[in-house]
Residue frames as qw, qx, qy, qz and C-alpha x, y, z in Angstrom:
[[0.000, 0.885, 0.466, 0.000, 0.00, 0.00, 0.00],
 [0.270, -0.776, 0.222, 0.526, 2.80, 2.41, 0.98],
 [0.519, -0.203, 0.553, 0.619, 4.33, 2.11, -2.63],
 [0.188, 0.596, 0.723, 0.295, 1.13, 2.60, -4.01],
 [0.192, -0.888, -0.120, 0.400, 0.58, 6.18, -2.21],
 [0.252, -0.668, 0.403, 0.572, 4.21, 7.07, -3.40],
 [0.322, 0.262, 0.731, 0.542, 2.98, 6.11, -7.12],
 [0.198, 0.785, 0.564, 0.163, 0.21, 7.88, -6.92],
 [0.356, -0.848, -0.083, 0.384, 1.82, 10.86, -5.31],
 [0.456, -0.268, 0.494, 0.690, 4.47, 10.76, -7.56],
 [0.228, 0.390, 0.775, 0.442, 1.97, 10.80, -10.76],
 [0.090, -0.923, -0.371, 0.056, -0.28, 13.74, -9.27],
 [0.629, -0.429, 0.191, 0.620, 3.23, 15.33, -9.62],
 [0.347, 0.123, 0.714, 0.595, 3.84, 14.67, -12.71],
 [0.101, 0.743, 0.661, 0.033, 0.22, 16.20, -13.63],
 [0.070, -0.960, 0.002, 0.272, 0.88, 19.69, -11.89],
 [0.517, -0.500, 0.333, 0.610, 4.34, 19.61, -12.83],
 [0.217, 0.246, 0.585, 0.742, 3.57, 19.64, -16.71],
 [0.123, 0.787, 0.597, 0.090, 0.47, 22.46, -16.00],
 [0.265, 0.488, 0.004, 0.832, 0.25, 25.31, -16.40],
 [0.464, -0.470, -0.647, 0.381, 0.06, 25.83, -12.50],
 [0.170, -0.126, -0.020, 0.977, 0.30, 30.03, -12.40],
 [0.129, 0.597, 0.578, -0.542, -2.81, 31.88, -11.70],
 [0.284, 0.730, 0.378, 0.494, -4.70, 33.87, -15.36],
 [0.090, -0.140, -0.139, 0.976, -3.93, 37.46, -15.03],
 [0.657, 0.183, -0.059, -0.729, -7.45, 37.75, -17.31],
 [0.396, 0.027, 0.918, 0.009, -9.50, 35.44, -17.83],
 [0.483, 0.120, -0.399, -0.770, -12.36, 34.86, -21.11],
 [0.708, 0.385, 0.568, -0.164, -15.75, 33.35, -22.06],
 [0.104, 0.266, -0.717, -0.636, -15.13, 31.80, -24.98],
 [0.792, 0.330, 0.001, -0.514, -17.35, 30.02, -27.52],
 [0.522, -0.057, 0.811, 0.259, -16.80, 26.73, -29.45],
 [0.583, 0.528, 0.060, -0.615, -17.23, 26.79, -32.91],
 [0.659, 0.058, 0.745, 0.088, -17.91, 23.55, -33.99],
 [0.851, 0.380, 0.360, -0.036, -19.33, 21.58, -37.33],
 [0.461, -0.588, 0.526, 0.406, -15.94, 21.27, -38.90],
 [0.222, -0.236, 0.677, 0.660, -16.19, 21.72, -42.86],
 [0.203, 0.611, 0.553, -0.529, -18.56, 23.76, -43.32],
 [0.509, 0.359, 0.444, 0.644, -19.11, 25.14, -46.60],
 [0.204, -0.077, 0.158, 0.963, -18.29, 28.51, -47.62],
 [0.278, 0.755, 0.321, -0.500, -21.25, 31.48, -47.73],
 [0.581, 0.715, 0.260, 0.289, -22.30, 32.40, -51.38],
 [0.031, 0.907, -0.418, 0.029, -19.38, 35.25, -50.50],
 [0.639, 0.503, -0.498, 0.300, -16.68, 32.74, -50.72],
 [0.222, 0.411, -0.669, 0.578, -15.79, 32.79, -47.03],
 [0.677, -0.351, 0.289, -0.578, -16.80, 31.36, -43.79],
 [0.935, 0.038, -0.328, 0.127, -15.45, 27.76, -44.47],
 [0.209, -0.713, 0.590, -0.318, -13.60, 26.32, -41.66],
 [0.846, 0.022, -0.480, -0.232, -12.58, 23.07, -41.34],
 [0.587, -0.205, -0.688, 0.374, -11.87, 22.40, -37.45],
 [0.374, -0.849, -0.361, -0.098, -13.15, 23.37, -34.03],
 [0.254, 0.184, -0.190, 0.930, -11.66, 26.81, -32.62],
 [0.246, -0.802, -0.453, 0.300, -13.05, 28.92, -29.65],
 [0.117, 0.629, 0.212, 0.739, -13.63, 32.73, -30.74],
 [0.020, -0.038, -0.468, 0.883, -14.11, 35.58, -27.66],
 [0.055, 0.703, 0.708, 0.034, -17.85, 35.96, -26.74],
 [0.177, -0.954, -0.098, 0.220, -16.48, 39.56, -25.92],
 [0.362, 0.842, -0.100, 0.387, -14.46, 41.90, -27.14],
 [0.698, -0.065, -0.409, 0.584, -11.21, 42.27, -25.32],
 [0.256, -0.882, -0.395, -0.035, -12.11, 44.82, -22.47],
 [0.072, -0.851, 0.209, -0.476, -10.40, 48.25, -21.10],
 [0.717, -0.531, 0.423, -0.156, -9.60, 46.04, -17.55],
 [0.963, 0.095, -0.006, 0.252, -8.12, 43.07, -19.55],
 [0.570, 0.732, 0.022, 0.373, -5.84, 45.48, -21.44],
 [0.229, -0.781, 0.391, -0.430, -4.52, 47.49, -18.46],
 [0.843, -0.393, 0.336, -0.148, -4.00, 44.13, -16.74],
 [0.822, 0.504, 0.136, 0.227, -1.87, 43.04, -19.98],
 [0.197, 0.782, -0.273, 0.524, 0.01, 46.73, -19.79],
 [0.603, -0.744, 0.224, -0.182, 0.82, 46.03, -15.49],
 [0.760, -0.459, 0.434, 0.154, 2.41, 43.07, -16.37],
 [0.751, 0.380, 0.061, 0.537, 4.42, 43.34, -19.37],
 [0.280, 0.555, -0.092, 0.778, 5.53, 47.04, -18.56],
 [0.511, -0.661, -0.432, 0.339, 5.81, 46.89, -14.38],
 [0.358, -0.526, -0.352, 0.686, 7.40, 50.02, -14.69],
 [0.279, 0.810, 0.392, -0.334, 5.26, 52.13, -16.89],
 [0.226, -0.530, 0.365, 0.731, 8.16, 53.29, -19.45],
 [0.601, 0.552, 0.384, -0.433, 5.36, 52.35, -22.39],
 [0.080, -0.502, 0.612, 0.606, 7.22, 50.65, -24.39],
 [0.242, 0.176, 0.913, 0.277, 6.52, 48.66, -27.88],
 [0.346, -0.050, -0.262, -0.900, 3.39, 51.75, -28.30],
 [0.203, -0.318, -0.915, -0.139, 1.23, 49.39, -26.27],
 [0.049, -0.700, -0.442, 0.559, -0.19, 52.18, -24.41],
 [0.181, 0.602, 0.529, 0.570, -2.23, 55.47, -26.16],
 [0.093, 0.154, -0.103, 0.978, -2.30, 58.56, -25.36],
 [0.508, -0.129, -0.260, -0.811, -5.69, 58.95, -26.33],
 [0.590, -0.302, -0.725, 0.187, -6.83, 55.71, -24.07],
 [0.436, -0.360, -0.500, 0.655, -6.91, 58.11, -21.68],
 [0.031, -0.394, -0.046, 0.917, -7.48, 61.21, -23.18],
 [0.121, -0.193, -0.820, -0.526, -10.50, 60.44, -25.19],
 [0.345, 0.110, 0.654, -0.664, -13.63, 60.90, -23.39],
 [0.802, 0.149, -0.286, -0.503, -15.55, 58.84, -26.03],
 [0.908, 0.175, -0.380, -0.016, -13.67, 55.87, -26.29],
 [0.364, 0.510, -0.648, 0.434, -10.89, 55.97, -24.15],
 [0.806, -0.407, -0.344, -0.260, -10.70, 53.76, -21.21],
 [0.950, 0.010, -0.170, 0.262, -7.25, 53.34, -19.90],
 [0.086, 0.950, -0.041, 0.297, -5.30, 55.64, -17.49],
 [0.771, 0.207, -0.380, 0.467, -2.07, 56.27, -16.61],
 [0.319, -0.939, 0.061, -0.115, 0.02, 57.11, -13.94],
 [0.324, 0.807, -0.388, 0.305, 3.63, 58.07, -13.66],
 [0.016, 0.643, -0.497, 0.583, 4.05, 57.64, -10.09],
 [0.899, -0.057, -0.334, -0.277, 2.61, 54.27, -9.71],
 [0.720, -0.447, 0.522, -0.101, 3.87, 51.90, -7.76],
 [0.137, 0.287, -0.872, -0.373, 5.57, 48.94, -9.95],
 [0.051, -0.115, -0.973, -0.191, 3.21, 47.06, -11.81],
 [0.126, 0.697, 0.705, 0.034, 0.18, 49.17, -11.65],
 [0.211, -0.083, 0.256, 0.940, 0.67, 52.38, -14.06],
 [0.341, -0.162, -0.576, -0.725, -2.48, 51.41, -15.79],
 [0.280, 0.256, 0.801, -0.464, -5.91, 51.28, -14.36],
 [0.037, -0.402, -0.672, -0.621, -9.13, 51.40, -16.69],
 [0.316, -0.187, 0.145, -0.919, -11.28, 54.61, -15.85],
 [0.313, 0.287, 0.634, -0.646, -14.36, 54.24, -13.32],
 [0.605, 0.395, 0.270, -0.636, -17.28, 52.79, -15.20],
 [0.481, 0.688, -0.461, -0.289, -15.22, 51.99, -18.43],
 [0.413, -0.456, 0.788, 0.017, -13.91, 48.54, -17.06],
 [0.585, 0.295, 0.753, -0.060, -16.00, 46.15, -19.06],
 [0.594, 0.739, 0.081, -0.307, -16.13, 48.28, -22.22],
 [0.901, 0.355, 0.061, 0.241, -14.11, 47.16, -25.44],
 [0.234, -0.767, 0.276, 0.530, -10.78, 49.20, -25.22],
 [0.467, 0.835, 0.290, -0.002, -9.87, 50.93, -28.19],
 [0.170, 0.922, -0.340, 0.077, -6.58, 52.89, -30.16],
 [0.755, -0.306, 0.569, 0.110, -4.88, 49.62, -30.27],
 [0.311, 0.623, -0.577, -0.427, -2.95, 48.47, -33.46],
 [0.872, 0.182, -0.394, -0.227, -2.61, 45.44, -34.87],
 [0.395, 0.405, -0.636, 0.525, 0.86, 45.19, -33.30],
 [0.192, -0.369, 0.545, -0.728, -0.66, 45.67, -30.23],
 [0.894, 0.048, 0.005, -0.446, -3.35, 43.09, -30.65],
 [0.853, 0.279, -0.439, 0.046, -0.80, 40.46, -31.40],
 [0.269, 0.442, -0.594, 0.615, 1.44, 41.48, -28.80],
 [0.553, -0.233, 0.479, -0.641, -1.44, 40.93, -26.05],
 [0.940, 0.187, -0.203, -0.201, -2.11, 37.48, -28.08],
 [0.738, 0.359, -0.548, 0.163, 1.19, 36.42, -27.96],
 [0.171, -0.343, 0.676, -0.630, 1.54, 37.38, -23.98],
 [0.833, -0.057, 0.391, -0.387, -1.35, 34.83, -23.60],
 [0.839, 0.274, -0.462, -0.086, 0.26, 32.53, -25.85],
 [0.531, 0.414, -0.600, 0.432, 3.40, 32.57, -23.39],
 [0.497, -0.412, -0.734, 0.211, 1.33, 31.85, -20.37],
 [0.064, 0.827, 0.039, 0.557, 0.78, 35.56, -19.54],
 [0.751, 0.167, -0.228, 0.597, 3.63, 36.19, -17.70],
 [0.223, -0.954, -0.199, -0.025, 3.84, 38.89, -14.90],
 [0.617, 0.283, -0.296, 0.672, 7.51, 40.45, -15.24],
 [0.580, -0.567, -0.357, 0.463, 9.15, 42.25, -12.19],
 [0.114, -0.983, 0.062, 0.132, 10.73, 45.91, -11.65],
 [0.448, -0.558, 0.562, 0.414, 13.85, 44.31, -12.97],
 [0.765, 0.320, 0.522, 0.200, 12.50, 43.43, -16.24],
 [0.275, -0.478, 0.169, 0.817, 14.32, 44.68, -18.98],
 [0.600, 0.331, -0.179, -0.706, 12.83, 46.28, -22.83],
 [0.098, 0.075, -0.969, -0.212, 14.73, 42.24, -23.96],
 [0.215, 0.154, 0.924, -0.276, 12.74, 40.91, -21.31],
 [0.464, 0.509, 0.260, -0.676, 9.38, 42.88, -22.33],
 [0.338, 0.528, -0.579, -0.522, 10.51, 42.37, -26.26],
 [0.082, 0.146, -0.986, -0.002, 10.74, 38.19, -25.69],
 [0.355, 0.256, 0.836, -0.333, 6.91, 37.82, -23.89],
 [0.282, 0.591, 0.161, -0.738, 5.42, 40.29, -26.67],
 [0.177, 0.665, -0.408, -0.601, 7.20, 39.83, -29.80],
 [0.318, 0.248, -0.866, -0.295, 7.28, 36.00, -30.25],
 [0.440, -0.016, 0.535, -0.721, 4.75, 33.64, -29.63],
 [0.620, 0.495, 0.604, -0.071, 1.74, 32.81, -31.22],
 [0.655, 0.740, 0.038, 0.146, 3.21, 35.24, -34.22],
 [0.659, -0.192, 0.079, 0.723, 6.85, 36.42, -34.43],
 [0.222, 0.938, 0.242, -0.109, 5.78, 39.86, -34.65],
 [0.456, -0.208, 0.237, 0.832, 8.14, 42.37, -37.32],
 [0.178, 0.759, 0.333, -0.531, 6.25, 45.56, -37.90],
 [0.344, 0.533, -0.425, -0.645, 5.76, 46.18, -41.82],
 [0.232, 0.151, -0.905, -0.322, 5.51, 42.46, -42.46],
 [0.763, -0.302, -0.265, -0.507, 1.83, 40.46, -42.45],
 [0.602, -0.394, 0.561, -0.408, 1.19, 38.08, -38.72],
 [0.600, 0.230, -0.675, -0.363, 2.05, 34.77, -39.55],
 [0.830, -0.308, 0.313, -0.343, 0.25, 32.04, -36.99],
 [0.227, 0.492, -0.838, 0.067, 2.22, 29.44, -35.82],
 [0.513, -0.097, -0.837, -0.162, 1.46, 25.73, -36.04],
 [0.446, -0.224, -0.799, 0.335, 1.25, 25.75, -32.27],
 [0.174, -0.343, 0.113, -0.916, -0.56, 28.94, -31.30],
 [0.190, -0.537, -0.802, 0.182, -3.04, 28.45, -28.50],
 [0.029, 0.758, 0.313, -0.571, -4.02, 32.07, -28.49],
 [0.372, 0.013, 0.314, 0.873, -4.73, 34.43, -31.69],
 [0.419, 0.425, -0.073, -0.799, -6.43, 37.10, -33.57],
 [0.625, 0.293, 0.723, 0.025, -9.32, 35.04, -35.81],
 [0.172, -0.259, 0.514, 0.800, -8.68, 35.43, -39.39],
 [0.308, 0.055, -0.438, -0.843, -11.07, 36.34, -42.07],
 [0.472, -0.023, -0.862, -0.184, -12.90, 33.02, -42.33],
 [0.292, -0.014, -0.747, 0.597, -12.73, 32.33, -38.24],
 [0.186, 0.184, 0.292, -0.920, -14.66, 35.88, -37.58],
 [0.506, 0.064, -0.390, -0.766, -17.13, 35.26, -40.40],
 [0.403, 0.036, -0.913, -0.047, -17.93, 31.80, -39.29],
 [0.157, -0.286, -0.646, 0.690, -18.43, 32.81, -35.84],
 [0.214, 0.241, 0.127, -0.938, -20.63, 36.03, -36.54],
 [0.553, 0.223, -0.024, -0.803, -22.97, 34.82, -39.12],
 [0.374, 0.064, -0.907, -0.183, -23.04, 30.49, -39.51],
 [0.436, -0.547, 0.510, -0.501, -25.42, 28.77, -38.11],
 [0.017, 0.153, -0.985, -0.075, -24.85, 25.16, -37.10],
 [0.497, 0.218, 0.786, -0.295, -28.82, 24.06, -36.89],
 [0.725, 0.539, 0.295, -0.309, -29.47, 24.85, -40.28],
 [0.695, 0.294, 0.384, 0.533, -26.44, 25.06, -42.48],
 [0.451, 0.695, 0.334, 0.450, -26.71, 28.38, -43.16],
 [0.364, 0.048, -0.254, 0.895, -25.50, 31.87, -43.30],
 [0.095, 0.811, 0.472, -0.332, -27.53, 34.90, -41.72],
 [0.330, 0.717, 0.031, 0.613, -27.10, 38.22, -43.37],
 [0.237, -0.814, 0.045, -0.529, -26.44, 39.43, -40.02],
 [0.357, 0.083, -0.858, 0.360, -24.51, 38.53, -36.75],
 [0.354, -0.159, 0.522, -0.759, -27.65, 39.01, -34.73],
 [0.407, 0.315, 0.791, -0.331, -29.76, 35.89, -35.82],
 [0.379, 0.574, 0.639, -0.345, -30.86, 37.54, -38.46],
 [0.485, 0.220, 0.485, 0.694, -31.28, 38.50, -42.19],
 [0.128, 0.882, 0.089, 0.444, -32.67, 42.16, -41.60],
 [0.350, 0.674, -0.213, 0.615, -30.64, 44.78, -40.30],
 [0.378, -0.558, -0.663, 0.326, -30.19, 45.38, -37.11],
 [0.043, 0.894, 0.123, 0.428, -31.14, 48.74, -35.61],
 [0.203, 0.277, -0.321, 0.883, -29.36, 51.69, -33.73],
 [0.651, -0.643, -0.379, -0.138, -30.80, 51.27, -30.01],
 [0.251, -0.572, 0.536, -0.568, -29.43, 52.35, -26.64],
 [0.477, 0.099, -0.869, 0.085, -29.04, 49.13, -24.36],
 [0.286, -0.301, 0.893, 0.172, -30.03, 46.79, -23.72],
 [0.500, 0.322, -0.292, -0.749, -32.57, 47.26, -26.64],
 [0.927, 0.041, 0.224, -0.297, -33.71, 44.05, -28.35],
 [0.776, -0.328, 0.451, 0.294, -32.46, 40.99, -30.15],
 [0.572, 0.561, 0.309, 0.512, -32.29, 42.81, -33.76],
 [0.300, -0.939, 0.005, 0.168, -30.28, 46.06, -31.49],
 [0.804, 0.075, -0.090, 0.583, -26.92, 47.12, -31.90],
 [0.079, -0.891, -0.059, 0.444, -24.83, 50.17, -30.77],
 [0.613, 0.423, 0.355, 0.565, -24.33, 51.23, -34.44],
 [0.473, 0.538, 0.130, 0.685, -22.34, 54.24, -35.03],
 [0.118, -0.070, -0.555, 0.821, -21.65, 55.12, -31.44],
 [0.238, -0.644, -0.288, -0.667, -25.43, 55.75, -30.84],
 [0.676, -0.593, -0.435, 0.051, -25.20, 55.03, -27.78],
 [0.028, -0.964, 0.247, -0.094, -22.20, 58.43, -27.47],
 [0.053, -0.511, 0.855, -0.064, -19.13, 55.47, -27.08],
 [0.376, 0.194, -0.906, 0.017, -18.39, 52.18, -26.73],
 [0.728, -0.338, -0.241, -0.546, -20.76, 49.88, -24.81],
 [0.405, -0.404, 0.808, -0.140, -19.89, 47.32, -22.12],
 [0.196, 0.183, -0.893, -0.361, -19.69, 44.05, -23.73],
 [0.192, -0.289, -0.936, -0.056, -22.62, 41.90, -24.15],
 [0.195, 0.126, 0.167, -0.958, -24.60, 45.52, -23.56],
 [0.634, 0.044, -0.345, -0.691, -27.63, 43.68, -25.85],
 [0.179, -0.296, 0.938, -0.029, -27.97, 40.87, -24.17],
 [0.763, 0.383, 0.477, -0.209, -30.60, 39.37, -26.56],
 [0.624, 0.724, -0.224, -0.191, -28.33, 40.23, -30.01],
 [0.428, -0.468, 0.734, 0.242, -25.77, 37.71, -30.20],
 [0.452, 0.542, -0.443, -0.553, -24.89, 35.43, -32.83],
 [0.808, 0.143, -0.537, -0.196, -25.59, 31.35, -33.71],
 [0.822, 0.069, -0.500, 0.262, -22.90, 30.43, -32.22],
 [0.530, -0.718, -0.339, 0.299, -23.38, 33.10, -28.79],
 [0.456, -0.179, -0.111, 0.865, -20.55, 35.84, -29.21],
 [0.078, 0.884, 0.374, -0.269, -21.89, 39.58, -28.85],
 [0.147, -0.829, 0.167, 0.512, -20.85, 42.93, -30.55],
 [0.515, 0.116, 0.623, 0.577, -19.85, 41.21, -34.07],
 [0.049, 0.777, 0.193, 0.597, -22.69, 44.56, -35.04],
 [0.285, -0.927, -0.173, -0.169, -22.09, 47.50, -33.34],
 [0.591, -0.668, 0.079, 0.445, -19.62, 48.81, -30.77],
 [0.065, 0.763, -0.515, -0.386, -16.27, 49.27, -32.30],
 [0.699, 0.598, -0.338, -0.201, -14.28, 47.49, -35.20],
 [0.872, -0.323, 0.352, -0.105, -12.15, 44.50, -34.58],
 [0.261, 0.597, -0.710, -0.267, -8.79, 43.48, -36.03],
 [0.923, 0.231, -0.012, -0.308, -8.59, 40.73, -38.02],
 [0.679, -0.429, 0.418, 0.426, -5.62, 38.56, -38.57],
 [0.796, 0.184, 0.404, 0.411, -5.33, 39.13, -42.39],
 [0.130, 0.785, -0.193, -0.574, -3.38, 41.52, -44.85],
 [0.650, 0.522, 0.489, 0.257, -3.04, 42.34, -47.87],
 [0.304, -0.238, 0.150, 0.910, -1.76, 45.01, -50.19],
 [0.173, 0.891, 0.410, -0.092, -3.58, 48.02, -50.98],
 [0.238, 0.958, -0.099, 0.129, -1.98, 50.92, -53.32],
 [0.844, 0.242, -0.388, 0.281, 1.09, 48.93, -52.63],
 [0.156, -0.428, 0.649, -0.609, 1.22, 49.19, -48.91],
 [0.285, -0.120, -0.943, 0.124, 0.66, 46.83, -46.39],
 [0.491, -0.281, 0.101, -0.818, -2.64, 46.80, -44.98],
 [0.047, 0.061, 0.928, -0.364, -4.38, 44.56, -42.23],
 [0.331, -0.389, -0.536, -0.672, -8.17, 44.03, -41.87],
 [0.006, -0.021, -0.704, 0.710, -10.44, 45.19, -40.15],
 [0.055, 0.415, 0.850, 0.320, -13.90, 44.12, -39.54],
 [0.199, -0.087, 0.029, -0.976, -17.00, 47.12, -40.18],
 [0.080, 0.283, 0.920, -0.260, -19.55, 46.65, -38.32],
 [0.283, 0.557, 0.296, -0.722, -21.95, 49.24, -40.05],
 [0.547, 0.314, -0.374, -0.680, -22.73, 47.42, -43.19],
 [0.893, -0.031, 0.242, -0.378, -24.38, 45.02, -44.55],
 [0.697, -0.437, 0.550, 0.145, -22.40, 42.23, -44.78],
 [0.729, 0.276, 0.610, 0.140, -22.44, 41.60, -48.29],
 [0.030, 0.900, 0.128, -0.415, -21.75, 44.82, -49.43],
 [0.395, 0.814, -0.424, 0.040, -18.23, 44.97, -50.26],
 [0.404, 0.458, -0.741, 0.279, -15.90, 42.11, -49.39],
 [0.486, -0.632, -0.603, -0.009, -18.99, 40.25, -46.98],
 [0.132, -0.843, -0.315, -0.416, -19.23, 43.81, -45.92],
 [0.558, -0.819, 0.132, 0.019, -18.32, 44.63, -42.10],
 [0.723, -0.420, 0.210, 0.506, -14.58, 44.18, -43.11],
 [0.415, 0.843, -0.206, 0.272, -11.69, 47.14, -44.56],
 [0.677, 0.327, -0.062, 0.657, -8.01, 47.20, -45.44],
 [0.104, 0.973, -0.003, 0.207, -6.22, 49.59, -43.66],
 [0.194, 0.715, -0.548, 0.388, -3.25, 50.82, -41.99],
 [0.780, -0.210, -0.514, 0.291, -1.81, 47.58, -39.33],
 [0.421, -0.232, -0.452, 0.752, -0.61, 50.84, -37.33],
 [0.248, -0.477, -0.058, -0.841, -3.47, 53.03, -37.13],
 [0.243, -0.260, -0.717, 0.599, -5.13, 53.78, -33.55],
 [0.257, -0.425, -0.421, -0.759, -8.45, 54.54, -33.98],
 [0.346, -0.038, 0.593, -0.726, -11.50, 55.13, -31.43],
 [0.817, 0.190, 0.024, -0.544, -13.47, 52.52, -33.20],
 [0.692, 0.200, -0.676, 0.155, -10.35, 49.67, -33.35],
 [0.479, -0.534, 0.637, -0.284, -10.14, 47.01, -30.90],
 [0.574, 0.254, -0.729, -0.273, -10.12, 43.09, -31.34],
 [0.716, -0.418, 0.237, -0.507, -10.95, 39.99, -29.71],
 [0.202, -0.559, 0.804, 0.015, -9.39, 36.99, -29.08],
 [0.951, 0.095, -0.201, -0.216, -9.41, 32.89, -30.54],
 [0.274, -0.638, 0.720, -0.002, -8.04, 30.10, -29.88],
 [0.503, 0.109, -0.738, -0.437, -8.08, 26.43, -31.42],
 [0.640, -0.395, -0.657, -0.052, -10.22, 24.64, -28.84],
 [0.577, -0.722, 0.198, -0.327, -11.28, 25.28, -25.16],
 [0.410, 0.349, -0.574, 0.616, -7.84, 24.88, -22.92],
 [0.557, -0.576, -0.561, 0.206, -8.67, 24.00, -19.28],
 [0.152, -0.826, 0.419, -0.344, -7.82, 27.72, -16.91],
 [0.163, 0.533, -0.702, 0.442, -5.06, 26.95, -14.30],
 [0.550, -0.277, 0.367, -0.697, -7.68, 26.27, -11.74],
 [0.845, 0.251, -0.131, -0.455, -9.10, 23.89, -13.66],
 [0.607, 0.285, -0.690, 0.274, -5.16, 21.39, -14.03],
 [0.022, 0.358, -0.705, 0.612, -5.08, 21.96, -10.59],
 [0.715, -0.026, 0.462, -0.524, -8.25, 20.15, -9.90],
 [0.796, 0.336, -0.474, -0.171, -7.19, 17.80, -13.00],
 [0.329, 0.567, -0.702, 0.277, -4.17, 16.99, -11.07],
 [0.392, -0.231, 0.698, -0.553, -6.01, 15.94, -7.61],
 [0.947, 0.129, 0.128, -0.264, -8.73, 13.68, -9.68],
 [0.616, 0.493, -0.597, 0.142, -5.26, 12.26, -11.77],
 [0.180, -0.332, 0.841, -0.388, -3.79, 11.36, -8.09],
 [0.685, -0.030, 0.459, -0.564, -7.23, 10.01, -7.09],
 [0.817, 0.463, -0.150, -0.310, -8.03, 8.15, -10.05],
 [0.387, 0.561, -0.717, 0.146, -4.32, 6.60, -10.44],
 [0.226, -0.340, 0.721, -0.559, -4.77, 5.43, -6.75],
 [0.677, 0.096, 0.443, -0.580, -7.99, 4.03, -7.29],
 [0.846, 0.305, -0.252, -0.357, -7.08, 2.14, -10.42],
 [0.402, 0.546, -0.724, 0.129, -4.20, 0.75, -9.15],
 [0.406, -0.202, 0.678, -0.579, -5.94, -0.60, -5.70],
 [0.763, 0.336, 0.000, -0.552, -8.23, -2.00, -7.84],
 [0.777, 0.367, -0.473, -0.194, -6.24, -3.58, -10.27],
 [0.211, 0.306, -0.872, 0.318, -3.88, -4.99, -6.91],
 [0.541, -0.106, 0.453, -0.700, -6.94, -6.39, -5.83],
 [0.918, 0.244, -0.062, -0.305, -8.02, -8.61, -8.73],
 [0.637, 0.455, -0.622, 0.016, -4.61, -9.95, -9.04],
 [0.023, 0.322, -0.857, 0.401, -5.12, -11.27, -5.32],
 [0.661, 0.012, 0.390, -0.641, -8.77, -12.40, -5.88],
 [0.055, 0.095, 0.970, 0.217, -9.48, -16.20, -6.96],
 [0.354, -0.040, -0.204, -0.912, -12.07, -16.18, -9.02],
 [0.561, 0.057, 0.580, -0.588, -15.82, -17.95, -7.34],
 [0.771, 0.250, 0.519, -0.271, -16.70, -19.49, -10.22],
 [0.624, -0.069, 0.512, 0.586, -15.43, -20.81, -13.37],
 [0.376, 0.729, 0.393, 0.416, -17.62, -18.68, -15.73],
 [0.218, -0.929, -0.172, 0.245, -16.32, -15.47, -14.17],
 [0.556, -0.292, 0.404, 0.665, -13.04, -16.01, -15.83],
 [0.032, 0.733, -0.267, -0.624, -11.96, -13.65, -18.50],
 [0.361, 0.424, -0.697, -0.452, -12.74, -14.87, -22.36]]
């Protein structure tokens, strides 16, 4: 029995030891988005041909500042992940600084503003908060240098070199959802096969409402005087559950292309109809513009247990180990009662 303990003990080890044992700075509700090889909307796009989890929300003002504490504990704002105008906006801006912080909490997201999409982000900066969840988001100290910042930011889920398109790596567990990914998510749905014209359920428009309006609502074209807190409608969502795909603010995308023979990233528009111009809600533009209507949300390629979550893996893994192994040193000391009980 004592050998058995120190097997199992050993194995429940083993468990934590390979998790990812370190508490989420942020955490997300994600979605699944399932039926793997799907076929493509009469626009050409929306085929996907494996399951990936998409943000139900927009990445918030609180995430973002929680993102900025710990990559840049001592506020010297580097890599342009921080805006001016995050602060100094009083539409959109969510995210304020201070100088004279303590280490590791420059940034705080303004009173009221915690839960709303944050905004005047770049592509660069979108990837760079992707790839800091790729690398287990990572809380650096008052000793960290720009390297140290440069290593959690720069490489990752993309190897990020500013002028050149995001290329996703084989193993990414965190990214920005690409053309396809977003479109899937916003307007498939899985009980019938089809596409909506809309990410709200539905194939008429939605309207310009003040929250938390209905399920054909959206805050289109800031009616609502700024950004909304996520999941402000909570009756307009889409097939597959994620909110804000209409309304709020725009949303980088992972692809680019060239335009007038510059590089240009995409972003999706949420104030047409989808079919419009390129399935509508999505323009080409500058990968380093910082707008009060750009933010982005996050994907990954399947739901990933949180931390919490290994760490209760790790105690059933002990249990379980323990219990099969008592088990199995049981049968090899029981004679079996009757011949027909025997095995085969």
């Amino acid at each position: 029995m004592g050998r058995l303990i120190i097997l199992a003990a050993a194995l429940a080890a083993w468990f934590c030891g390979n998790a990812t044992g370190n508490a989420a700075v942020v955490s997300f509700s994600l979605v699944t988005v399932g039926v793997p090889g799907n076929p493509a909307d009469d626009s050409g796009y929306g085929a996907v041909n494996y399951v990936y989890s998409i943000g139900q929300y927009e990445v918030t003002n609180a995430q973002y500042a929680a993102f900025l504490n710990a990559v840049d504990p001592n506020g010297i704002q580097p890599l342009r992940l921080y805006h001016g105008n995050m602060a100094a906006n009083d539409e959109a801006g969510g995210i304020a600084y201070e100088a004279s912080a303590a280490s590791g909490s420059h940034y705080h997201p303004k009173a009221g503003r915690e839960d709303r999409p944050v905004a005047f982000v770049s592509i660069w900066s979108a990837a760079r908060f992707v790839n800091w969840l790729h690398n287990g988001q990572p809380v650096l100290d008052a000793s960290a240098t720009i390297d140290d910042i440069e290593s959690v930011c720069n490489r990752g889920a993309y190897d990020i070199v500013e002028g050149s398109p995001l290329i996703r790596q084989p193993n990414a567990t965190w990214f920005l959802p690409n053309f396809d990914e977003w479109y899937k998510a916003a307007y498939y749905d899985p009980a019938s096969g089809a596409y909506y014209d809309y990410p709200t359920r539905s194939d008429t428009p939605p309207v310009p409402s003040l929250p938390p309006g209905g399920a054909d609502s959206a805050n289109l074209n800031m009616v609502a005087g700024g950004p909304t807190s996520t999941g402000a409608y909570p009756d307009a969502y889409s097939p597959f559950g994620t909110f804000d795909q209409a309304g709020n603010i725009g949303e980088w995308i992972e692809d680019f292309s060239i335009v007038k023979n510059d590089l240009a990233a995409a972003l999706s528009d949420h104030y047409k109809k989808k079919r419009a111009y390129k399935a509508g809600y999505m323009k080409w533009i500058n990968p380093s513009a910082t707008w009060s209507t750009t933010g982005f949300r996050v994907a990954g390629p399947a739901p990933v247990p949180e931390p919490n979550t290994w760490i209760g893996l790790c105690g059933i893994g002990a249990v379980a180990a323990f219990t099969c192994m008592y088990k199995r040193r049981t049968v090899w000391r029981r004679r079996p009662t009757h011949p027909t009980n025997r095995p085969g």
